[in-house]
C-alpha positions in Angstrom: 0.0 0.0 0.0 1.1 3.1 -0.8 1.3 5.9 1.7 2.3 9.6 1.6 3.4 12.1 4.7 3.6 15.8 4.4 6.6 17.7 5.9 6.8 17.5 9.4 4.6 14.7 9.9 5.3 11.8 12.2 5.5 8.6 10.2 5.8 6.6 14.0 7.1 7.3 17.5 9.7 5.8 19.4 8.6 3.4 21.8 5.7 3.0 19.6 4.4 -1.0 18.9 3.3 -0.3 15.2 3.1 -3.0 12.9 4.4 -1.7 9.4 7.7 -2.4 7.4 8.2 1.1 4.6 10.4 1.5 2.1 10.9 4.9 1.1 9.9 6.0 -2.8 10.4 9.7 -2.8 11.5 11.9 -0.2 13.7 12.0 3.5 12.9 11.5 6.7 15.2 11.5 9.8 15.5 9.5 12.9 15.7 10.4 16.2 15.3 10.2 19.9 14.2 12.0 22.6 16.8 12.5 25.8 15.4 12.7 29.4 15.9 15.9 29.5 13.5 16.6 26.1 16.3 17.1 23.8 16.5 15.5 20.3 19.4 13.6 19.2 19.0 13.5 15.3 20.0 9.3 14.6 20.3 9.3 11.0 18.7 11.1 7.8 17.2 8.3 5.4 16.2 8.8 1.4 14.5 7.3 -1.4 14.9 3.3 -1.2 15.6 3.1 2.2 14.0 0.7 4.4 12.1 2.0 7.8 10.5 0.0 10.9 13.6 -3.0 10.0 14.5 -3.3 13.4 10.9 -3.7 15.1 10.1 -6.2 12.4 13.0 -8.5 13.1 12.9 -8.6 16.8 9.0 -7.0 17.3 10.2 -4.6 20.3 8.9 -1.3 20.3 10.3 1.2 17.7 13.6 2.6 18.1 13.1 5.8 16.9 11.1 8.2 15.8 10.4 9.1 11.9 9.7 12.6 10.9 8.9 13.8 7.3 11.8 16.5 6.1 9.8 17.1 3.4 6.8 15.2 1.0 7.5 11.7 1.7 5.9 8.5 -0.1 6.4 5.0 1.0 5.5 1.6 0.3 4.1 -0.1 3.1 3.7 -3.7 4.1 2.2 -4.9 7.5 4.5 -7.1 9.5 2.8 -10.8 8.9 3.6 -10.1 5.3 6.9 -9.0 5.6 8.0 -11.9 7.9 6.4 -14.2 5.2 8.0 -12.6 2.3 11.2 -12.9 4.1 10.7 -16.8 4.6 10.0 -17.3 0.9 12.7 -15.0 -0.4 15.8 -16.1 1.4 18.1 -14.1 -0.9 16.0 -11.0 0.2 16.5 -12.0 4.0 20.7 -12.1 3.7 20.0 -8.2 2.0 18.3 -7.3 5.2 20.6 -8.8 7.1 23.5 -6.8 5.4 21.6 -3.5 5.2 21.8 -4.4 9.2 25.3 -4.7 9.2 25.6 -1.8 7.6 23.7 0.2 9.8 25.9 -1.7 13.2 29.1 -0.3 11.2 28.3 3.4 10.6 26.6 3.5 14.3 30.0 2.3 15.5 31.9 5.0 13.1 29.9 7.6 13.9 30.8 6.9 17.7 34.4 6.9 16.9 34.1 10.1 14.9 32.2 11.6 18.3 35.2 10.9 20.7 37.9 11.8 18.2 36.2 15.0 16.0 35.3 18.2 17.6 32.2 19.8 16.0 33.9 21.3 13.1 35.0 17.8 12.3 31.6 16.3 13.1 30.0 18.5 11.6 31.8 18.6 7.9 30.9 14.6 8.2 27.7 15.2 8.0 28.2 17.5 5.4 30.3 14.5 3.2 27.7 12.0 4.2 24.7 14.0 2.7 26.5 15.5 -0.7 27.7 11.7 -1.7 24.0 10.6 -0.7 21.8 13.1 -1.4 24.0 15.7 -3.4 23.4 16.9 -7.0 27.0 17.2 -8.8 28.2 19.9 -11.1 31.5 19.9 -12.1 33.2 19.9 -8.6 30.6 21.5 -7.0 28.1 19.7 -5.3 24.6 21.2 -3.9 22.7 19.6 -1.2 18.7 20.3 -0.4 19.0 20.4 3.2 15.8 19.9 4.6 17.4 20.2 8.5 16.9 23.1 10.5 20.1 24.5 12.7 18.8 22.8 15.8 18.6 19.5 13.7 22.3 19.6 12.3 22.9 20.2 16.1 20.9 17.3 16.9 22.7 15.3 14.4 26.6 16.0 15.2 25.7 16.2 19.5 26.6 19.8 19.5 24.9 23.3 20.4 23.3 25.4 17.6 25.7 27.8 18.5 28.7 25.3 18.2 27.2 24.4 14.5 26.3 27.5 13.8 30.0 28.5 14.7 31.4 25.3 12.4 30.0 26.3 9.6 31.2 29.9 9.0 34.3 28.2 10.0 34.0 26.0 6.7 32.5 28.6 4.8 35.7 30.9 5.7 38.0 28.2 4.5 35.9 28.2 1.2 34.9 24.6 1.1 31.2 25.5 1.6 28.6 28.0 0.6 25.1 28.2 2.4 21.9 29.3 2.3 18.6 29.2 4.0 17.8 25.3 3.6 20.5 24.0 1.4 24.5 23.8 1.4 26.9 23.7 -1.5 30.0 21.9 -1.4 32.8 23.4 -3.1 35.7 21.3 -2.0 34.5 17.4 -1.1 38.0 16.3 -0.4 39.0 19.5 1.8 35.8 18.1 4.0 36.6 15.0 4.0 40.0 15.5 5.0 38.9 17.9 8.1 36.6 15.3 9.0 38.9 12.8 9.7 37.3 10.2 6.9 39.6 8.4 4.0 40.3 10.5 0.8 
């Protein structure tokens, strides 16, 4: 079944016991969780092809995270019994899940590493070479990037203060690697943010 969420709405809340498997046809949503204190730490930013609810289908615990609409999303949705079935019958598709999993264990653990070894420059200029080789359009050496995240999401995402971001990226603009404006980021020198964040050339 096909469903479609407008910007800003909630596809499903952590801790929530919902009983769908998406994947993603057009659009991004991001990830997160809630602290005790209210704050939101920003998990992960997922596009087009990307498969949501994974985790709660496999082991049927609550969700993980919440999913919020960055902009018009559509998804393809499947309720769990039929997922779990599909799986059985499709073994080949099972051993994808389980290595989309994998994946997901490895850049959890990079992204750790990255927190106790980066300050917020680096962490955020990651984020930055994350979104323009996944999301990026490229021209020539320039790449531009729809950011659909707010200040206090970036924040959310690196585990820094809007100020510190805010700070991080006039750094990176100074240094001429980046350009910005309201809701979107071009890239002017990939390798110079890759470099400062610490990630193989």
């Amino acid at each position: 079944m096909l469903r479609r969420w407008s910007r800003g709405e909630v596809l499903c809340r952590e801790a929530d016991r919902s009983d769908w498997v998406a994947m993603l046809r057009g659009g991004r949503v991001k990830a997160s969780s809630h602290t005790a204190s209210g704050g939101e730490v920003v998990l992960a930013v997922r596009g087009p092809g990307a498969l949501l609810g994974e985790l709660s289908a496999v082991d049927r615990a609550p969700r993980s995270a919440t999913l919020t609409a960055l902009e018009p999303v559509t998804a393809l949705v499947m309720a769990l019994p039929e997922f779990e079935a599909y799986l059985q019958a499709h073994g080949r598709v099972a051993f994808l899940l389980m290595r989309l999993l994998t994946e997901r264990l490895r850049d959890a653990d990079r992204k750790r590493v990255e927190f106790g070894a980066q300050d917020s420059t680096g962490r955020v200029a990651a984020r930055l070479v994350e979104l323009a080789e996944r999301f990026g359009r490229a021209d020539g050496d320039v790449i531009a990037i729809a950011l659909p995240l707010s200040q206090d999401e970036l924040a959310g995402w690196v585990g820094a203060s809007r100020e510190a971001v805010s700070k991080a990226l006039g750094v990176l603009r100074a240094a001429g690697w980046i350009r910005t404006s309201r809701m979107s980021v071009t890239v002017l020198d990939l390798g110079a943010l890759r470099a400062r964040a610490g990630l193989p050339g």
